[in-house]
Every structure is written in C-alpha cells, then in structure tokens.
Gaussian input, Z-matrix of N, CA and C with variables (Angstrom, degrees):
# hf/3-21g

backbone

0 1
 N
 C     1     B1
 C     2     B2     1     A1
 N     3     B3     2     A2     1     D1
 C     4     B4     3     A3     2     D2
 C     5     B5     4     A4     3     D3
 N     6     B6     5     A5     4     D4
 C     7     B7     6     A6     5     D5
 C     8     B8     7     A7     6     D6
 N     9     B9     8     A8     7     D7
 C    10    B10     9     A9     8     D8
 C    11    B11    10    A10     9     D9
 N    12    B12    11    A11    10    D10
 C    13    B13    12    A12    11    D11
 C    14    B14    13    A13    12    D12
 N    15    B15    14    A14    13    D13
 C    16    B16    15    A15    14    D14
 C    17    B17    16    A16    15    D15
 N    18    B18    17    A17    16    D16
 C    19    B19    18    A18    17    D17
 C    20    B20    19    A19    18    D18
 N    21    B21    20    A20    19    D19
 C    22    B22    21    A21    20    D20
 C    23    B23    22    A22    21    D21
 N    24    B24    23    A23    22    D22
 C    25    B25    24    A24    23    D23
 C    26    B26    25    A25    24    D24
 N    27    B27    26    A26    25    D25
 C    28    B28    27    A27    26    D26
 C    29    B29    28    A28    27    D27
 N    30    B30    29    A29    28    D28
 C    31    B31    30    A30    29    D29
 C    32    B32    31    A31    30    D30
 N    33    B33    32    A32    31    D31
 C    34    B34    33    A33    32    D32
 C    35    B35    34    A34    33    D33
 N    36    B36    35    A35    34    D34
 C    37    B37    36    A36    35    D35
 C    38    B38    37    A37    36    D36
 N    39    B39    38    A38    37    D37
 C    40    B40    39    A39    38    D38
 C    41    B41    40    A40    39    D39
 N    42    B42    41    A41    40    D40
 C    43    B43    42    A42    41    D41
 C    44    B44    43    A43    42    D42
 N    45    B45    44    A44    43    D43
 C    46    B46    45    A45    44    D44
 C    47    B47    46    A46    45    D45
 N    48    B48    47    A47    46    D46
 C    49    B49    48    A48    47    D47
 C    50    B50    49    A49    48    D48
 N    51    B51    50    A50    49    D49
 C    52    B52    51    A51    50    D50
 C    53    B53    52    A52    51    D51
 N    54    B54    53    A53    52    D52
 C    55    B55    54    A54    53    D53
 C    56    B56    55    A55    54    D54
 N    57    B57    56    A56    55    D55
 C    58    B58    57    A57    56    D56
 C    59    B59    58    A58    57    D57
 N    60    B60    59    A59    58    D58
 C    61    B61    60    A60    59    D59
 C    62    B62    61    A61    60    D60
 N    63    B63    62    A62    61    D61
 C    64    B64    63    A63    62    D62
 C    65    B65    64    A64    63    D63
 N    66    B66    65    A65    64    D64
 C    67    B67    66    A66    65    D65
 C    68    B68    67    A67    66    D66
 N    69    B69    68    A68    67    D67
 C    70    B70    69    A69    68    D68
 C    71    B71    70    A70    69    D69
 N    72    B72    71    A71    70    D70
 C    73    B73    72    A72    71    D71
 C    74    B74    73    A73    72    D72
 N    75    B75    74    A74    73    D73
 C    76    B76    75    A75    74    D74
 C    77    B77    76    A76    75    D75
 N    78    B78    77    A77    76    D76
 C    79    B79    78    A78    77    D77
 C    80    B80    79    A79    78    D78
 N    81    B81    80    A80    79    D79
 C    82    B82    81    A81    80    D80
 C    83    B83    82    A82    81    D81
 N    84    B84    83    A83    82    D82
 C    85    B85    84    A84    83    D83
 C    86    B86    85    A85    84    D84
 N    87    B87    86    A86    85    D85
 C    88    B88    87    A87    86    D86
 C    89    B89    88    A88    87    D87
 N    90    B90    89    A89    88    D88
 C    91    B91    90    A90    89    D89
 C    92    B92    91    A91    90    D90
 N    93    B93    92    A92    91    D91
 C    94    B94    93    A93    92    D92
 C    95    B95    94    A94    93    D93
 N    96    B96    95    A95    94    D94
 C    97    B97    96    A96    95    D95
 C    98    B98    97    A97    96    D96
 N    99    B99    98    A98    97    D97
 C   100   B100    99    A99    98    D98
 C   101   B101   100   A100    99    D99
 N   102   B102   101   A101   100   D100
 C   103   B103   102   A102   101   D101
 C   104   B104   103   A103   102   D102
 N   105   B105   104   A104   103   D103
 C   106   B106   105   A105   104   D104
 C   107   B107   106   A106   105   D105
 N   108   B108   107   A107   106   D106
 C   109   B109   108   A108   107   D107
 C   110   B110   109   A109   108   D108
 N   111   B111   110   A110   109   D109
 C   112   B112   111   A111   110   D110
 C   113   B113   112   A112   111   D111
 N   114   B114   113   A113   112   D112
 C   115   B115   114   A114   113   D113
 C   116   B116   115   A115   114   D114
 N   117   B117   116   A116   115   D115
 C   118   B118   117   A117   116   D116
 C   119   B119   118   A118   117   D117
 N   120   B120   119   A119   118   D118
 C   121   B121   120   A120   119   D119
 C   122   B122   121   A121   120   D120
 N   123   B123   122   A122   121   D121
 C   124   B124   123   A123   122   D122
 C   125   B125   124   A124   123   D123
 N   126   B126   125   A125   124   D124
 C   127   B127   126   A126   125   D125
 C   128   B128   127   A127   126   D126
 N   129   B129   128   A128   127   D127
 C   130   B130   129   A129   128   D128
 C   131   B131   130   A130   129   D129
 N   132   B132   131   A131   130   D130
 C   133   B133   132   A132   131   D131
 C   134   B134   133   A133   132   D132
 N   135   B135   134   A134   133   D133
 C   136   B136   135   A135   134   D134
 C   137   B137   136   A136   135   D135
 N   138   B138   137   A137   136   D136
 C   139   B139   138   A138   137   D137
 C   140   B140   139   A139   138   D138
 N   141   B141   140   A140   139   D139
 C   142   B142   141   A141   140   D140
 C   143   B143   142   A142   141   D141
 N   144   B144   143   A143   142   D142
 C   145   B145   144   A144   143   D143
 C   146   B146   145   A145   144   D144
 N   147   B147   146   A146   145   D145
 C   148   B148   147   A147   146   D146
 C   149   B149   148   A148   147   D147
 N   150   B150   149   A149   148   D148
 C   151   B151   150   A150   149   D149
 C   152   B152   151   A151   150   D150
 N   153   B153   152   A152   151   D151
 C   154   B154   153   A153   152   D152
 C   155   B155   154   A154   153   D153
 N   156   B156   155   A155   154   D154
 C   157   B157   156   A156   155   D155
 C   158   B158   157   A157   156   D156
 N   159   B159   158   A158   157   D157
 C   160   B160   159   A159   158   D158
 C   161   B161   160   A160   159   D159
 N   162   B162   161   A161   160   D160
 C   163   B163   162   A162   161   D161
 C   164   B164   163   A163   162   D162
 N   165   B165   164   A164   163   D163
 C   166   B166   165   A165   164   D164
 C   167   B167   166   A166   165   D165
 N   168   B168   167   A167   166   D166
 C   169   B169   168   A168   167   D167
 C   170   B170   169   A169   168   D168
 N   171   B171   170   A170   169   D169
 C   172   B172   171   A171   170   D170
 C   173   B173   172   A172   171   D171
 N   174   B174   173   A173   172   D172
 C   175   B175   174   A174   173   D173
 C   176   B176   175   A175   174   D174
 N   177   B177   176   A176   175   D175
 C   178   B178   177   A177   176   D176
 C   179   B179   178   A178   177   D177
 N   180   B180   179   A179   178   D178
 C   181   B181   180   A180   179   D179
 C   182   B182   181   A181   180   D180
 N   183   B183   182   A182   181   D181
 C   184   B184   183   A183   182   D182
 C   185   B185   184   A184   183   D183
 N   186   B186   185   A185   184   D184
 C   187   B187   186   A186   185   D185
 C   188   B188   187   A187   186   D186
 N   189   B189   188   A188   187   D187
 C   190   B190   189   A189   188   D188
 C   191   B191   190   A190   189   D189
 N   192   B192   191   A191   190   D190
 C   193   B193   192   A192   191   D191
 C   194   B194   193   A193   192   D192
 N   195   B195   194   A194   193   D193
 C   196   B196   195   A195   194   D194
 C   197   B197   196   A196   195   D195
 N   198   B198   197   A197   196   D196
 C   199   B199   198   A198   197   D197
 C   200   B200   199   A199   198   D198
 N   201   B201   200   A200   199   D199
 C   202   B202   201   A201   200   D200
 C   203   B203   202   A202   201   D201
 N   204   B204   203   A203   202   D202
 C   205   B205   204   A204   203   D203
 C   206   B206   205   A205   204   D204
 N   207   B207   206   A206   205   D205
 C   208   B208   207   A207   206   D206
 C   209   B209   208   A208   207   D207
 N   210   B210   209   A209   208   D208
 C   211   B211   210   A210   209   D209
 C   212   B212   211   A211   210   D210
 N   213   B213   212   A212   211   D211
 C   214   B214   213   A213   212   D212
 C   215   B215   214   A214   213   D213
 N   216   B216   215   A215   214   D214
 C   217   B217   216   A216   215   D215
 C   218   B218   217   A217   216   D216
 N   219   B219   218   A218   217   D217
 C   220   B220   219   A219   218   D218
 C   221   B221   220   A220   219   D219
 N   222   B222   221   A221   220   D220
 C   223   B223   222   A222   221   D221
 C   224   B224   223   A223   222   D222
 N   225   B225   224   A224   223   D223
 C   226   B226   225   A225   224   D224
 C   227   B227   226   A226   225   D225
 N   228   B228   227   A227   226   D226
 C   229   B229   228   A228   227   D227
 C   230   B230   229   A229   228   D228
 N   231   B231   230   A230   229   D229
 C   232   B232   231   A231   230   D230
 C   233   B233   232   A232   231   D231
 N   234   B234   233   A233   232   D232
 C   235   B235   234   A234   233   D233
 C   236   B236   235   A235   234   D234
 N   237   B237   236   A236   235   D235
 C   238   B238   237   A237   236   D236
 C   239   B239   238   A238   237   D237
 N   240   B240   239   A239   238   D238
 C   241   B241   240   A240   239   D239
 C   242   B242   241   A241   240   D240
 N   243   B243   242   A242   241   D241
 C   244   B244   243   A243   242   D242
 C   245   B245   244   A244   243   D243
 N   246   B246   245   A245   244   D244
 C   247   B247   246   A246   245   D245
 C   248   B248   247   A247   246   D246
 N   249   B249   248   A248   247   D247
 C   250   B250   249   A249   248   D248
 C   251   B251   250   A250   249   D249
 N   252   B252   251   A251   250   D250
 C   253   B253   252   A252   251   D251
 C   254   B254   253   A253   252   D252
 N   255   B255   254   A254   253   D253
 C   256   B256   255   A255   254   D254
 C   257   B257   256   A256   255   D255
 N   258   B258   257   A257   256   D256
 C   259   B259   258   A258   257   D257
 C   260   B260   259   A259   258   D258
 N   261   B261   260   A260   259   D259
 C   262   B262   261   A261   260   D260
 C   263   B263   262   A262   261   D261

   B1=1.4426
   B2=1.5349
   B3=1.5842
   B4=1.3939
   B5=1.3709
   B6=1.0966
   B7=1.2671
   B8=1.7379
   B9=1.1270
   B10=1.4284
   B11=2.0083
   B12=1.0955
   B13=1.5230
   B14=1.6880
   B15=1.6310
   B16=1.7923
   B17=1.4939
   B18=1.1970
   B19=1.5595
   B20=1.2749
   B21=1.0265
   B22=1.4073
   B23=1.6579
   B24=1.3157
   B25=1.6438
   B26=1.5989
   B27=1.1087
   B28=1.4598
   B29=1.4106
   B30=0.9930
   B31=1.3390
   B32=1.6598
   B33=1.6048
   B34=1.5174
   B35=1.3299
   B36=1.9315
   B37=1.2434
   B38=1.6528
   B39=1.8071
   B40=1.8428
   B41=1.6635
   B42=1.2137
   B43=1.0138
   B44=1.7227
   B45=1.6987
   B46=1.4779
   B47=1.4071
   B48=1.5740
   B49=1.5196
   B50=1.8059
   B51=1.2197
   B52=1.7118
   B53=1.6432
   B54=1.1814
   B55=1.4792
   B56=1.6087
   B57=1.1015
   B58=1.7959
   B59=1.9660
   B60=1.3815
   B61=1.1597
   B62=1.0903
   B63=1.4768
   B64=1.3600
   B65=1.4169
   B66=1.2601
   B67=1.8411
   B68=1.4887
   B69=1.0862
   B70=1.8024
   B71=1.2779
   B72=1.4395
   B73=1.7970
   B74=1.3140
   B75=1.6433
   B76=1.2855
   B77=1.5833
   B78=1.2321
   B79=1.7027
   B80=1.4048
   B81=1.3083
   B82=1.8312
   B83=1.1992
   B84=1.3261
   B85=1.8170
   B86=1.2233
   B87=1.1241
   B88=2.0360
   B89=1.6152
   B90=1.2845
   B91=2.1275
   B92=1.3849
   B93=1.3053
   B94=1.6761
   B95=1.5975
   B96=1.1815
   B97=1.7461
   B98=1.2545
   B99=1.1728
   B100=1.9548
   B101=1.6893
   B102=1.2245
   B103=1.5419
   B104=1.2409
   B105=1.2355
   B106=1.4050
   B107=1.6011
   B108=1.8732
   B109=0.9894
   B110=1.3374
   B111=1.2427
   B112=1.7636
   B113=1.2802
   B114=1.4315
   B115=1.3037
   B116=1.4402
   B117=1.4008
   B118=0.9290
   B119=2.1019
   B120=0.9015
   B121=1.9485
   B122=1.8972
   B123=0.8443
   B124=1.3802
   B125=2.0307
   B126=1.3763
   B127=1.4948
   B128=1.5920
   B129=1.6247
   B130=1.7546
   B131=1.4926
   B132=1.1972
   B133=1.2166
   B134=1.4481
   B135=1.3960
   B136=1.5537
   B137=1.6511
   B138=1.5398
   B139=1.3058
   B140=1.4980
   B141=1.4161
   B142=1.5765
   B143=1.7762
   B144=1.6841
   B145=1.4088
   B146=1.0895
   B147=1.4376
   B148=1.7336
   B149=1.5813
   B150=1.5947
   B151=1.4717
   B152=1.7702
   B153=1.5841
   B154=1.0316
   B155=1.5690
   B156=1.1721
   B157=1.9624
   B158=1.6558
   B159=0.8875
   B160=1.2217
   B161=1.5249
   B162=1.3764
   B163=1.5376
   B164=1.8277
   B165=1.4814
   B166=1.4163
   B167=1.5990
   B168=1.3747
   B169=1.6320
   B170=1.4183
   B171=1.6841
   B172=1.3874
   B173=1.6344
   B174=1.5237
   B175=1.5902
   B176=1.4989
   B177=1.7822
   B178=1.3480
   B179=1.4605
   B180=1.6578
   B181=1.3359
   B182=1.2868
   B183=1.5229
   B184=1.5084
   B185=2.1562
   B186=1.3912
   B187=1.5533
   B188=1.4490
   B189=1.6461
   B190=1.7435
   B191=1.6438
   B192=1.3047
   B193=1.8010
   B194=1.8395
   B195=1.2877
   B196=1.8035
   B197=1.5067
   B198=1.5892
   B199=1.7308
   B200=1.3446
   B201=1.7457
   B202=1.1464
   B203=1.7603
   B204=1.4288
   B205=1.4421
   B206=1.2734
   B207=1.1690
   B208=2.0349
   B209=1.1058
   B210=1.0222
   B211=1.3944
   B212=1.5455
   B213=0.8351
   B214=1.6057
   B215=1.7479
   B216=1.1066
   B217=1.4939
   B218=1.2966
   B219=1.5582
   B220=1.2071
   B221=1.5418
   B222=1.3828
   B223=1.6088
   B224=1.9313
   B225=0.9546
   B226=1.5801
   B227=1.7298
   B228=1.9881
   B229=1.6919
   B230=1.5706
   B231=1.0978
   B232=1.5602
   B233=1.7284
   B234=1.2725
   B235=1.5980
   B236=1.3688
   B237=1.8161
   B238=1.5239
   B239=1.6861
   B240=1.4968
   B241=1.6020
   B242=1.5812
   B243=1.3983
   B244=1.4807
   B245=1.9874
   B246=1.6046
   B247=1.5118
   B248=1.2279
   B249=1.4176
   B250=1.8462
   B251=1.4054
   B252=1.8050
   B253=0.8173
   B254=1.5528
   B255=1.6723
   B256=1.1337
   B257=1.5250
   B258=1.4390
   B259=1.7317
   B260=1.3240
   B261=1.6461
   B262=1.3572
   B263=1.1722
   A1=110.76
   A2=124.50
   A3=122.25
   A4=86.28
   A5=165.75
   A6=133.57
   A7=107.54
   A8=113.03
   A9=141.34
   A10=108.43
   A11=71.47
   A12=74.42
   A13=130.02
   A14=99.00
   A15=125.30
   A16=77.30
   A17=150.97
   A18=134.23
   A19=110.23
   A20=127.72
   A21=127.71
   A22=116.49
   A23=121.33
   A24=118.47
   A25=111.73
   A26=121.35
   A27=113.47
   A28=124.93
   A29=128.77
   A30=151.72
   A31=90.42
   A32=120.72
   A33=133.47
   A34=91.54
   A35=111.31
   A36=113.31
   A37=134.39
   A38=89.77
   A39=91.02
   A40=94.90
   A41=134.21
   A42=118.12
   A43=117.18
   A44=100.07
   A45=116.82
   A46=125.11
   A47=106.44
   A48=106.93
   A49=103.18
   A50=107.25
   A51=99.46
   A52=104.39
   A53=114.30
   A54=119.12
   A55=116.85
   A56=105.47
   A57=105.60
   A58=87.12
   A59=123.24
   A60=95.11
   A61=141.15
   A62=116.72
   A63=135.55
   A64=129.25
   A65=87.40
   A66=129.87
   A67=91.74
   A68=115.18
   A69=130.01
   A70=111.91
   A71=106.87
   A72=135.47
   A73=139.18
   A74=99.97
   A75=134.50
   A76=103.76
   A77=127.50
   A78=132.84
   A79=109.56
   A80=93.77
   A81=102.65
   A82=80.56
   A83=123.83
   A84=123.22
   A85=104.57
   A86=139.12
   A87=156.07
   A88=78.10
   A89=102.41
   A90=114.05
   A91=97.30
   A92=123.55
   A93=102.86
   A94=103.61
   A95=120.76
   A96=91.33
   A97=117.71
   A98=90.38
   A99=105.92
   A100=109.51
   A101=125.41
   A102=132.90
   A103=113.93
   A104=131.55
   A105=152.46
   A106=99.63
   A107=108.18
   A108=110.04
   A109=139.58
   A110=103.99
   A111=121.59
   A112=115.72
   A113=111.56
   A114=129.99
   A115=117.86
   A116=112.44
   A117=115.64
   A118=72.53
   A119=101.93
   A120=113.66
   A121=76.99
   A122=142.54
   A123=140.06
   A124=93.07
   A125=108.63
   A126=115.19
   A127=111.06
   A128=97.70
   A129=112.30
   A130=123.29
   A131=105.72
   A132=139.12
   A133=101.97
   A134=146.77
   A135=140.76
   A136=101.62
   A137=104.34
   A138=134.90
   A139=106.26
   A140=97.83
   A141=109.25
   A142=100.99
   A143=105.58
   A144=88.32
   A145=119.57
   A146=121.62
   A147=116.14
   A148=119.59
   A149=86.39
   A150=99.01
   A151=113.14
   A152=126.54
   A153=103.44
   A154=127.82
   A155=101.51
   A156=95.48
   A157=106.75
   A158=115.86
   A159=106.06
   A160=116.52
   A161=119.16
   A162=118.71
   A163=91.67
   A164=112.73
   A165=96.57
   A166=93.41
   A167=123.79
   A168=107.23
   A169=111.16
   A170=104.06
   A171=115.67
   A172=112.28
   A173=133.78
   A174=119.74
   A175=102.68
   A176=111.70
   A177=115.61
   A178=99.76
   A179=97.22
   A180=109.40
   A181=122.70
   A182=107.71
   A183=135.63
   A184=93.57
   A185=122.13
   A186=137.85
   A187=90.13
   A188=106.92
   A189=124.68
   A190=108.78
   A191=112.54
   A192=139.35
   A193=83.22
   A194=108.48
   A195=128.58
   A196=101.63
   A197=96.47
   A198=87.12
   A199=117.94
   A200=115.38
   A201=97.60
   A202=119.05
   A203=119.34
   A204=131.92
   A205=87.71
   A206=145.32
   A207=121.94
   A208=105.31
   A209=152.46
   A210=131.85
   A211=116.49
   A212=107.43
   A213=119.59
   A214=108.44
   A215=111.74
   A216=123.43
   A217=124.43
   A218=110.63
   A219=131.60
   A220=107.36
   A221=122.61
   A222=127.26
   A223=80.90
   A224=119.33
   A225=127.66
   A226=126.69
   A227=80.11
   A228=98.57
   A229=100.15
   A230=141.50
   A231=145.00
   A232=86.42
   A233=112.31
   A234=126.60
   A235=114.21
   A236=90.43
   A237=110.76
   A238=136.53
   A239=95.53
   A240=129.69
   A241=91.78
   A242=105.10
   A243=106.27
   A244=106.59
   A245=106.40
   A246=89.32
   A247=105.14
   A248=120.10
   A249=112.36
   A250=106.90
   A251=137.54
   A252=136.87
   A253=95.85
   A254=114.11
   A255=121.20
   A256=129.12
   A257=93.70
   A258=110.38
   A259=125.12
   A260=124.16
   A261=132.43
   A262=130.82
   D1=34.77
   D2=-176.53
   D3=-82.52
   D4=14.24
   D5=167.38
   D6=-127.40
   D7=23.78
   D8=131.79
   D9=-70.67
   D10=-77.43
   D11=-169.66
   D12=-38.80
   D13=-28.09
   D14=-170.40
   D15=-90.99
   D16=-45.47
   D17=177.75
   D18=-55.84
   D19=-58.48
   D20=-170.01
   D21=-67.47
   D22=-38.03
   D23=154.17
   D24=-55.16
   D25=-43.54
   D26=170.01
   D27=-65.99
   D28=-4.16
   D29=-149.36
   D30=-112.38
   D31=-46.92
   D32=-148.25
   D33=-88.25
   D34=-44.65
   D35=177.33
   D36=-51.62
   D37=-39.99
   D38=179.55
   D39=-87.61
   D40=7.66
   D41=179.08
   D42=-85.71
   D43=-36.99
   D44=162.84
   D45=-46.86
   D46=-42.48
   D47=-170.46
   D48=-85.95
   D49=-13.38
   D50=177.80
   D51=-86.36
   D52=-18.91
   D53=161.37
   D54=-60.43
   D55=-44.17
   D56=-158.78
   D57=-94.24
   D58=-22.81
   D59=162.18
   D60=-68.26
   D61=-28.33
   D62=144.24
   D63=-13.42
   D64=-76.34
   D65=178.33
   D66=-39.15
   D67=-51.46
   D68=-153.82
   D69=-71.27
   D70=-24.92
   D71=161.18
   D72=-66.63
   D73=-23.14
   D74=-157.19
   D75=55.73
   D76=68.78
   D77=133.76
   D78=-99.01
   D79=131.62
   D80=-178.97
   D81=-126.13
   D82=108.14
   D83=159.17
   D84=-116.95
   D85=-2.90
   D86=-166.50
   D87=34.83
   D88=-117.23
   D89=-163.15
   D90=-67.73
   D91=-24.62
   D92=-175.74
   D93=-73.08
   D94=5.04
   D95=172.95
   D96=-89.81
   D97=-4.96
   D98=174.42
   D99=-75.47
   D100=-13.98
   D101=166.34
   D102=-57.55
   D103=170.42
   D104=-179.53
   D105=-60.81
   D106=-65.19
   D107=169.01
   D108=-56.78
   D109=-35.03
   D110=174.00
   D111=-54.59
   D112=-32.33
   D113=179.13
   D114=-65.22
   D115=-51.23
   D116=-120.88
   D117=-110.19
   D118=-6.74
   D119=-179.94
   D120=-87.04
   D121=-82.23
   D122=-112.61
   D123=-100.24
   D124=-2.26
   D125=169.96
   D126=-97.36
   D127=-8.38
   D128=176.08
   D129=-90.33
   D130=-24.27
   D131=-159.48
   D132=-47.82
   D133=103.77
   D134=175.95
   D135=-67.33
   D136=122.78
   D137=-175.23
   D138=-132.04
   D139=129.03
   D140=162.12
   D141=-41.63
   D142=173.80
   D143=175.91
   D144=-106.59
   D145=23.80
   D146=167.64
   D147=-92.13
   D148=-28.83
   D149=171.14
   D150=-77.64
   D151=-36.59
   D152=163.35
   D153=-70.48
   D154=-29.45
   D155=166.15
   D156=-49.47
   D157=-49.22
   D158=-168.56
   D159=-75.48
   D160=-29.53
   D161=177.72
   D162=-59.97
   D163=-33.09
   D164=-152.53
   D165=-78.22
   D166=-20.41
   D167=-169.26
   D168=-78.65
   D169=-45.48
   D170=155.83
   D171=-22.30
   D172=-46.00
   D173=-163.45
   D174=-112.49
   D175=21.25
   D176=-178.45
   D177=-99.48
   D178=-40.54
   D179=-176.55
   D180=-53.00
   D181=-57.75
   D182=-168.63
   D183=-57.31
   D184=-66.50
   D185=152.23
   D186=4.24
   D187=-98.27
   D188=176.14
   D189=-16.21
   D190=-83.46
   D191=-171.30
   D192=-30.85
   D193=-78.32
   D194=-171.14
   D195=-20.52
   D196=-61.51
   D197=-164.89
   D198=-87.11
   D199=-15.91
   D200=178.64
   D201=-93.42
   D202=22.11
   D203=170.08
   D204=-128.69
   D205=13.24
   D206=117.46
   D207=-72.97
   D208=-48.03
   D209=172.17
   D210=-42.70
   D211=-43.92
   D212=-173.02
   D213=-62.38
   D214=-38.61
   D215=-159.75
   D216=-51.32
   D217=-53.46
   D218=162.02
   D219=-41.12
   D220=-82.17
   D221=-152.64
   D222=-54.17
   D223=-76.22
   D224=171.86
   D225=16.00
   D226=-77.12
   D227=178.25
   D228=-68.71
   D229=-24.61
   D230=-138.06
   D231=-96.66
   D232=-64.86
   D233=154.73
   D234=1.63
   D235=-88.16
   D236=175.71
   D237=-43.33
   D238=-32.42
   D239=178.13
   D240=-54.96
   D241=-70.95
   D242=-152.02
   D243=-92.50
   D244=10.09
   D245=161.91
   D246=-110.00
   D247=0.75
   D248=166.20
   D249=-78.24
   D250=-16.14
   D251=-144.06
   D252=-93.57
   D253=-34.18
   D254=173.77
   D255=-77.68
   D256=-10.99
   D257=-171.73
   D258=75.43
   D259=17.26
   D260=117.28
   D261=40.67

C-alpha cells in the first residue's frame, strides 16, 4: 500500500500550503481550518488573483488526493486487519 501511503503525504502537502496561505492572511485556525467552518473562512479569504487561483487548485487537488485514498482505504484497513491478526 506505498502508493496509498505517497497519496496521503501529498495530500499533507496541499494541505500545508492551504494553511500557510491562510497564515499569510493572518488565520491561525491550526486543525480548525480543516472544519466546515474553517473551510469555508479560508475559501472567503480575499486573495490577489494568483494566489486565489492557486488556493482554488490547491482544494481541487486536495478533492482528487480525498477520493482517490477512499478508494484505497478499504483494501488498506482489510490489510491492516489481517497483519495485526498475525502480530505484525
């Protein structure tokens, strides 16, 4: 499942840079920008427009990453199930 795993660091990565754009705003929400609300402040956020292009590809990207490590999850946890089962 390393390419589970290389999704989900990429995932951490666009998650960092929608943080520090934030940051760059002065929003300090640390995990709350990951909320509904957090979100939904930092999709409000007045940005020049290179920087909002980019917040917006940034949450197209992150969208992409999401579903295709739900896909992943299942075979994953099922994985995990049966190498704790052995003691792994």
């Amino acid at each position: 499942m390393i390419h589970r795993y290389k999704l989900v660091r990429i995932r951490a990565q666009v998650k960092t840079e929608l943080q520090h754009l934030a940051m760059n705003q002065g929003v300090t929400k640390k995990r709350k920008l990951w909320s509904k609300a957090g979100e939904k402040a930092l999709r409000e956020l007045p940005l020049k427009p290179w920087a909002s292009r980019r917040r917006e590809d940034l949450f197209r990207i992150r969208e992409m990453l999401h579903g295709q490590i739900g896909l992943l999850d299942k075979p994953w946890w099922k994985l995990r199930r049966r190498t704790k089962k052995r003691g792994c």
